[in-house]
mmJSON file of the N, C-alpha and C atoms, coordinates in Angstrom:
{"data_MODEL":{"atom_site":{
"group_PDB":["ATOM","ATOM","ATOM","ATOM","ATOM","ATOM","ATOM","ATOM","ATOM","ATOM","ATOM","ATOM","ATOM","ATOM","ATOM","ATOM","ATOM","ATOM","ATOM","ATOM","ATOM","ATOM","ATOM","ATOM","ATOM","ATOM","ATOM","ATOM","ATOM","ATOM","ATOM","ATOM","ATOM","ATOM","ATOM","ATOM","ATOM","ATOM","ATOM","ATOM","ATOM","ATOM","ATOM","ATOM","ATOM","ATOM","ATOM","ATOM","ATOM","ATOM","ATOM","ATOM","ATOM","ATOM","ATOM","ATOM","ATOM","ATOM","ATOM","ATOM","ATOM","ATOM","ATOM","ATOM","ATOM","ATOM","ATOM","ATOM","ATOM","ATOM","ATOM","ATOM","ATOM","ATOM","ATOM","ATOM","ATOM","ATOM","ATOM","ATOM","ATOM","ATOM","ATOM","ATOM","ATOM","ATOM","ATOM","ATOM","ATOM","ATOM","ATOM","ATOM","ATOM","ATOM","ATOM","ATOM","ATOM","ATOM","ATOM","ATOM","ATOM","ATOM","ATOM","ATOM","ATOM","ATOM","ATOM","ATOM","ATOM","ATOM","ATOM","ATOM","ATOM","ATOM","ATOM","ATOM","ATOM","ATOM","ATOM","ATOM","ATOM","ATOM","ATOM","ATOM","ATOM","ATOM","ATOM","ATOM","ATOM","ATOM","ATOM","ATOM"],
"id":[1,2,3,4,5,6,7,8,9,10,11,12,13,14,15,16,17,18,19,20,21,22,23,24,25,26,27,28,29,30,31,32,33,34,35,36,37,38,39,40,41,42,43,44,45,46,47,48,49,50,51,52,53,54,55,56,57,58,59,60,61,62,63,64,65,66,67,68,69,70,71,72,73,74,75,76,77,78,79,80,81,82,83,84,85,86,87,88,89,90,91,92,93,94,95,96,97,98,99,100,101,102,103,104,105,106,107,108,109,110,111,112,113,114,115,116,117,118,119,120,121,122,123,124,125,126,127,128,129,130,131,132],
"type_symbol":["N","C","C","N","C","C","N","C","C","N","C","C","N","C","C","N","C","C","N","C","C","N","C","C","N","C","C","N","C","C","N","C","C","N","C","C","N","C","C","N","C","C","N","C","C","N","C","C","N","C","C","N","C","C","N","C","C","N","C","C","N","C","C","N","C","C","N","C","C","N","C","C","N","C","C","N","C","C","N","C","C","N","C","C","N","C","C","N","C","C","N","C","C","N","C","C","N","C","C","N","C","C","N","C","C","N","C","C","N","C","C","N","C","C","N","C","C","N","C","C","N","C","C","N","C","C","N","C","C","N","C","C"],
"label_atom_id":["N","CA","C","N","CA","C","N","CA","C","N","CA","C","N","CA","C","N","CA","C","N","CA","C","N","CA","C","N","CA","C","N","CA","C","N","CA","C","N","CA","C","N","CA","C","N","CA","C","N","CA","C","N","CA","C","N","CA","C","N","CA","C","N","CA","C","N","CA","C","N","CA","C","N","CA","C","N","CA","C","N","CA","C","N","CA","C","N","CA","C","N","CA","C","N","CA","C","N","CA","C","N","CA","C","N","CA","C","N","CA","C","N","CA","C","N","CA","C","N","CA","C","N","CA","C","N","CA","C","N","CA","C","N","CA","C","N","CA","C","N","CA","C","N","CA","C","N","CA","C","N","CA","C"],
"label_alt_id":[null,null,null,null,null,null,null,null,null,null,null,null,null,null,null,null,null,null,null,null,null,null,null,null,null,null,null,null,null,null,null,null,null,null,null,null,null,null,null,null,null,null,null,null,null,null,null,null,null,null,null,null,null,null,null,null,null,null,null,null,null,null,null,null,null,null,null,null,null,null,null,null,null,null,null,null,null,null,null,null,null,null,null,null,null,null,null,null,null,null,null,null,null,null,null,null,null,null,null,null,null,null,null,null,null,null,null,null,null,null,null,null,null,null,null,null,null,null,null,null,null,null,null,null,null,null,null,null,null,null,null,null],
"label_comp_id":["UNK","UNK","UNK","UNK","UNK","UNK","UNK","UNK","UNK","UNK","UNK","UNK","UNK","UNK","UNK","UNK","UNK","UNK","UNK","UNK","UNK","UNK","UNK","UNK","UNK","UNK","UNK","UNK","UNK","UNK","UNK","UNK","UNK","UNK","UNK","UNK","UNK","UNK","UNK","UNK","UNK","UNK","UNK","UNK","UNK","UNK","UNK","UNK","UNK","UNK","UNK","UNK","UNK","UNK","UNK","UNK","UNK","UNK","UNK","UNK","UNK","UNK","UNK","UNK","UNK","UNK","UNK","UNK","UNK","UNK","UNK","UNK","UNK","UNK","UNK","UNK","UNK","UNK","UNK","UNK","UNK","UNK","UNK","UNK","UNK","UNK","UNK","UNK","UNK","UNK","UNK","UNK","UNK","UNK","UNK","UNK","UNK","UNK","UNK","UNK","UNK","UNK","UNK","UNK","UNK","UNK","UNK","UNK","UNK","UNK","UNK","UNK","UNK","UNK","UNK","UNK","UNK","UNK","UNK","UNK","UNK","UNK","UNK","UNK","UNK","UNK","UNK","UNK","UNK","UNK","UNK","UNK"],
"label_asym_id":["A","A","A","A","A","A","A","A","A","A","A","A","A","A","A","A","A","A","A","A","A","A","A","A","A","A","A","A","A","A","A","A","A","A","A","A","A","A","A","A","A","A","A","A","A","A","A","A","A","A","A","A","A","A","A","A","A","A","A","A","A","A","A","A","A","A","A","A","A","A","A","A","A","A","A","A","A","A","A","A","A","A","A","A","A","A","A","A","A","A","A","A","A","A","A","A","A","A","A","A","A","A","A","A","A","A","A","A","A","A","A","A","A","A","A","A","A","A","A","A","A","A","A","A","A","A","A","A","A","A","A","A"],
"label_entity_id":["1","1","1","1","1","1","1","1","1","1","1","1","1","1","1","1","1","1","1","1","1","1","1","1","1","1","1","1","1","1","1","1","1","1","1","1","1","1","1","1","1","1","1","1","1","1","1","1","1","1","1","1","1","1","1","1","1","1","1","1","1","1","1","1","1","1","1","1","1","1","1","1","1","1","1","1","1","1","1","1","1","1","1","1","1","1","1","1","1","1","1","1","1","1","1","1","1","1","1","1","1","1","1","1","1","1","1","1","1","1","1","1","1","1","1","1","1","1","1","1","1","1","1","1","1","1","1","1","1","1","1","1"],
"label_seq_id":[1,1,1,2,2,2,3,3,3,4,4,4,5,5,5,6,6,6,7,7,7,8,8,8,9,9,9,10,10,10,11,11,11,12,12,12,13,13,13,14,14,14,15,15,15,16,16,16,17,17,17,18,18,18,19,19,19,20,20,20,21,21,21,22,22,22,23,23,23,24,24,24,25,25,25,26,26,26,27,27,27,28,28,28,29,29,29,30,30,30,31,31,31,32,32,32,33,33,33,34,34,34,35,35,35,36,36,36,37,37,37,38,38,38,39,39,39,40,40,40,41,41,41,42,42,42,43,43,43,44,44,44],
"pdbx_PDB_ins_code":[null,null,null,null,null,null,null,null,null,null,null,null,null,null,null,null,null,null,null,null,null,null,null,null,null,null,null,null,null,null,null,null,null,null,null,null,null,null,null,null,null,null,null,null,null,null,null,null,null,null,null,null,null,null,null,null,null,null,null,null,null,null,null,null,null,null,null,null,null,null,null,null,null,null,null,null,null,null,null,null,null,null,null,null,null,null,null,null,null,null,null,null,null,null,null,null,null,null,null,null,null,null,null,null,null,null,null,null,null,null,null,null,null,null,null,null,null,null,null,null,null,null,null,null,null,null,null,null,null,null,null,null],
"Cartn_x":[12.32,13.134,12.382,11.675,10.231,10.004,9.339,8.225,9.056,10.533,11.265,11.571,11.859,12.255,11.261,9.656,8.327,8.33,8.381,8.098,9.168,10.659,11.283,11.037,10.491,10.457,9.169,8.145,7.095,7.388,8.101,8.371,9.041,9.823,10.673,9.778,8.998,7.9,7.292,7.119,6.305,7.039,8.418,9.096,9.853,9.446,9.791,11.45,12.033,13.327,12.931,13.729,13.65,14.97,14.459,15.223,16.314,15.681,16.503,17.917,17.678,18.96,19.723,18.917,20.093,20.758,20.51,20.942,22.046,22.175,22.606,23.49,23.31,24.601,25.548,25.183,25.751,26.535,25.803,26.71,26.917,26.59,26.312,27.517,28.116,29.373,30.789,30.643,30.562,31.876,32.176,33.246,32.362,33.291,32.746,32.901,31.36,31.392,32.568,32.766,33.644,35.332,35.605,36.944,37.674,36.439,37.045,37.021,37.366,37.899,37.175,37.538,36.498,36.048,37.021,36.928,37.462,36.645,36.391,37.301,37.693,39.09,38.311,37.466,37.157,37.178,37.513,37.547,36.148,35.424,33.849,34.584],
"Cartn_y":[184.86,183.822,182.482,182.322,181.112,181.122,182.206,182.368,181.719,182.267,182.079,180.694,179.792,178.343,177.34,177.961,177.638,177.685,178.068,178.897,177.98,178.234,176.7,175.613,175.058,173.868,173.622,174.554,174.012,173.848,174.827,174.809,173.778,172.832,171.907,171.265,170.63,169.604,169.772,170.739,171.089,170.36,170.491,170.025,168.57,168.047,166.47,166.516,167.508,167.244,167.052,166.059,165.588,166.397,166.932,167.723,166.919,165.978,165.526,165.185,164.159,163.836,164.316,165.643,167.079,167.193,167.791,167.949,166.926,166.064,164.762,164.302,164.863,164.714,165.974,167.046,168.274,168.36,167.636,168.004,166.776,165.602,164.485,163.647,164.425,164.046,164.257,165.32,165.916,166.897,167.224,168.139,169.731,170.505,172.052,171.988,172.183,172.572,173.625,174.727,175.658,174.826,174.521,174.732,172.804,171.952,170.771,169.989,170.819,170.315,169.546,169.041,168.541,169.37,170.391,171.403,172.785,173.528,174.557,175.347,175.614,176.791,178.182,178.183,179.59,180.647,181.219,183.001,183.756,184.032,184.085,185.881],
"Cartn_z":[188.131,187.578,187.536,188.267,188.599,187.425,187.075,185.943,184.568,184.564,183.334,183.131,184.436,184.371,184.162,184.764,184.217,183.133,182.585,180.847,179.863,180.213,179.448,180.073,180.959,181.178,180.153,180.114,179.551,177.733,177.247,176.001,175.589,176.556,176.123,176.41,177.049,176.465,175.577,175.171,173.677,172.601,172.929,171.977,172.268,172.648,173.548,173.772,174.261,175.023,176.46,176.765,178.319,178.897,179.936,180.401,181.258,182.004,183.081,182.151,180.693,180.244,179.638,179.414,178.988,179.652,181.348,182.604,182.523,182.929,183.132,182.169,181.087,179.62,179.992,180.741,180.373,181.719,183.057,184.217,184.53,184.138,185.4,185.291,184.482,185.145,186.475,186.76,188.009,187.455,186.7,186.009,185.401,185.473,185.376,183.96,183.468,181.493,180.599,181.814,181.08,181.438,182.651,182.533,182.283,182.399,182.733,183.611,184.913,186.012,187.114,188.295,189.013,189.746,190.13,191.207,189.947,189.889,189.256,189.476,187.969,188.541,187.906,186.936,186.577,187.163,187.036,186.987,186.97,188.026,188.067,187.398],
"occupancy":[1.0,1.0,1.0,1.0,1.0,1.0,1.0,1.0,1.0,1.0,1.0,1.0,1.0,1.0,1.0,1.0,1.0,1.0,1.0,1.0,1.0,1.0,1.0,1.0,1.0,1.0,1.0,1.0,1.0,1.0,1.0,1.0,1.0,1.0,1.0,1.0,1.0,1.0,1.0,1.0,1.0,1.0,1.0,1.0,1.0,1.0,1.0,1.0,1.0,1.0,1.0,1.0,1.0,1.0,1.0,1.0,1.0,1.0,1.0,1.0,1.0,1.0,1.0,1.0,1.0,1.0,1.0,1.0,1.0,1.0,1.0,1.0,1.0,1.0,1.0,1.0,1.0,1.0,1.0,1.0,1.0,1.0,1.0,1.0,1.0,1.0,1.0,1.0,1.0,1.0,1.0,1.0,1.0,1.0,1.0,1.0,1.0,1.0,1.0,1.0,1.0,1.0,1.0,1.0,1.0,1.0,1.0,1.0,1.0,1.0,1.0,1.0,1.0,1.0,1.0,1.0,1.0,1.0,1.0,1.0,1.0,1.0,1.0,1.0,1.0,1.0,1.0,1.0,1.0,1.0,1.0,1.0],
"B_iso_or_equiv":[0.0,0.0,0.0,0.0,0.0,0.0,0.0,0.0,0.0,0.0,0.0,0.0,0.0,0.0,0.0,0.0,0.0,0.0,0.0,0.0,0.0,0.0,0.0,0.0,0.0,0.0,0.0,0.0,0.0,0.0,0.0,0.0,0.0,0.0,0.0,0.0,0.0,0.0,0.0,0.0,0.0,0.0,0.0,0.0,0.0,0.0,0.0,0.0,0.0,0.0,0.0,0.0,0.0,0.0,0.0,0.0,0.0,0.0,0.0,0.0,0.0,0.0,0.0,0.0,0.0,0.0,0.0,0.0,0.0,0.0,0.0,0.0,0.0,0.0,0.0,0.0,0.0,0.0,0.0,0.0,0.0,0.0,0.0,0.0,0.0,0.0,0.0,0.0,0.0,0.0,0.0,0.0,0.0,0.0,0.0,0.0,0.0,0.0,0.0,0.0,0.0,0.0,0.0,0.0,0.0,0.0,0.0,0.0,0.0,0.0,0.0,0.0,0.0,0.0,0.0,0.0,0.0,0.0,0.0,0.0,0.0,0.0,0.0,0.0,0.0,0.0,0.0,0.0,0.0,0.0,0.0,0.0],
"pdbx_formal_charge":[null,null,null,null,null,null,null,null,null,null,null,null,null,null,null,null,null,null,null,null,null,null,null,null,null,null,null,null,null,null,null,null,null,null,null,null,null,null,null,null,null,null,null,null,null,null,null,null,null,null,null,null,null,null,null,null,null,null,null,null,null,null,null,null,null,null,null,null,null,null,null,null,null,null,null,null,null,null,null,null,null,null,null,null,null,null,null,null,null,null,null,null,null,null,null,null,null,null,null,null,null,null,null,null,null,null,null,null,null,null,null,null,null,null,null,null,null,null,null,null,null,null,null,null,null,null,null,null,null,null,null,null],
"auth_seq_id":[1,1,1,2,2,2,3,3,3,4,4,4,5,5,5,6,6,6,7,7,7,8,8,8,9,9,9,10,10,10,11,11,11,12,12,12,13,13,13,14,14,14,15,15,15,16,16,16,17,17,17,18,18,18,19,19,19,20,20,20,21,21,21,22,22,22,23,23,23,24,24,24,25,25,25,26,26,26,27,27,27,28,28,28,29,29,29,30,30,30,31,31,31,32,32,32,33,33,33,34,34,34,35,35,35,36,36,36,37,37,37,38,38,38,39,39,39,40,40,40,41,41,41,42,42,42,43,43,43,44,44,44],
"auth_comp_id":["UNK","UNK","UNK","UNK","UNK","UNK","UNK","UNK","UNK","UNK","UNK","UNK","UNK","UNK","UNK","UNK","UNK","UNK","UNK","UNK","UNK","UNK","UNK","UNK","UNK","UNK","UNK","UNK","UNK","UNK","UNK","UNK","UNK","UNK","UNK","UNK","UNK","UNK","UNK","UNK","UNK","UNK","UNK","UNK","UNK","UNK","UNK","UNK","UNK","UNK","UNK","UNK","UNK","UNK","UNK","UNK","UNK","UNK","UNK","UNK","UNK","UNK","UNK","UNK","UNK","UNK","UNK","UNK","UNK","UNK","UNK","UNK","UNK","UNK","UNK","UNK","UNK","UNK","UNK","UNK","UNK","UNK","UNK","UNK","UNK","UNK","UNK","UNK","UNK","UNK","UNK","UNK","UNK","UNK","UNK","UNK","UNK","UNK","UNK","UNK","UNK","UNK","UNK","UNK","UNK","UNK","UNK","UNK","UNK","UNK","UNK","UNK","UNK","UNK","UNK","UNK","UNK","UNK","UNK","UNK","UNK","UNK","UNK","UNK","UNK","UNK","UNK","UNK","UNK","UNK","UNK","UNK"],
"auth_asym_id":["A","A","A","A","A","A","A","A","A","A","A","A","A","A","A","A","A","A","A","A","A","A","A","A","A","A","A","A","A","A","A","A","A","A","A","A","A","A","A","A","A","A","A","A","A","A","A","A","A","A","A","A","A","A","A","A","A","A","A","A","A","A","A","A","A","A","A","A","A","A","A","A","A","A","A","A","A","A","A","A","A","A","A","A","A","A","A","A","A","A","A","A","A","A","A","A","A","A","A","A","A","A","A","A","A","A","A","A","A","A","A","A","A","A","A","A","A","A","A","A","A","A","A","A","A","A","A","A","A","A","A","A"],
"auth_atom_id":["N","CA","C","N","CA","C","N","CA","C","N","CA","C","N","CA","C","N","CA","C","N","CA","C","N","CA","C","N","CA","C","N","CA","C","N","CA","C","N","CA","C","N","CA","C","N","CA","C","N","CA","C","N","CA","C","N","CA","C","N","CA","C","N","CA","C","N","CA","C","N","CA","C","N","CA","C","N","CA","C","N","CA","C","N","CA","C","N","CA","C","N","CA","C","N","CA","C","N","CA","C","N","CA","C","N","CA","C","N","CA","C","N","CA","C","N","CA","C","N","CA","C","N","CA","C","N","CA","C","N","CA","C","N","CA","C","N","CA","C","N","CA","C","N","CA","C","N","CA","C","N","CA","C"],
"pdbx_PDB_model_num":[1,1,1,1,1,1,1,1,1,1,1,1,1,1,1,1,1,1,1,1,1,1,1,1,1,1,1,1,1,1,1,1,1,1,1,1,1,1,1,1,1,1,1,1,1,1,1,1,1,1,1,1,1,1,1,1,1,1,1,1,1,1,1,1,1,1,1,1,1,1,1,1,1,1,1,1,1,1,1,1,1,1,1,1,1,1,1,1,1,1,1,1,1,1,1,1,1,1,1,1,1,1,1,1,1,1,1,1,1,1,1,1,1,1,1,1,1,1,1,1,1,1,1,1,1,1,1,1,1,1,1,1]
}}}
């Protein structure tokens, strides 16, 4: 799984996305992407 997160991290510099403010647009808000919430109700 190393190898795989190596491997996109490097491809996204290839392609000048900054990862951190992907990250950071997508969670940094402290709410769960699928359900909303602050505290996660999903259904694993």
């Amino acid at each position: 799984m190393a190898d795989v997160l190596a491997w996109l991290t490097s491809l996204a510099n290839l392609v000048n996305v900054n990862l951190e403010f992907e990250a950071k647009k997508k969670y940094g808000r402290g709410f769960c992407p699928r359900c909303g919430m602050r505290k996660c109700i999903c259904e694993e």
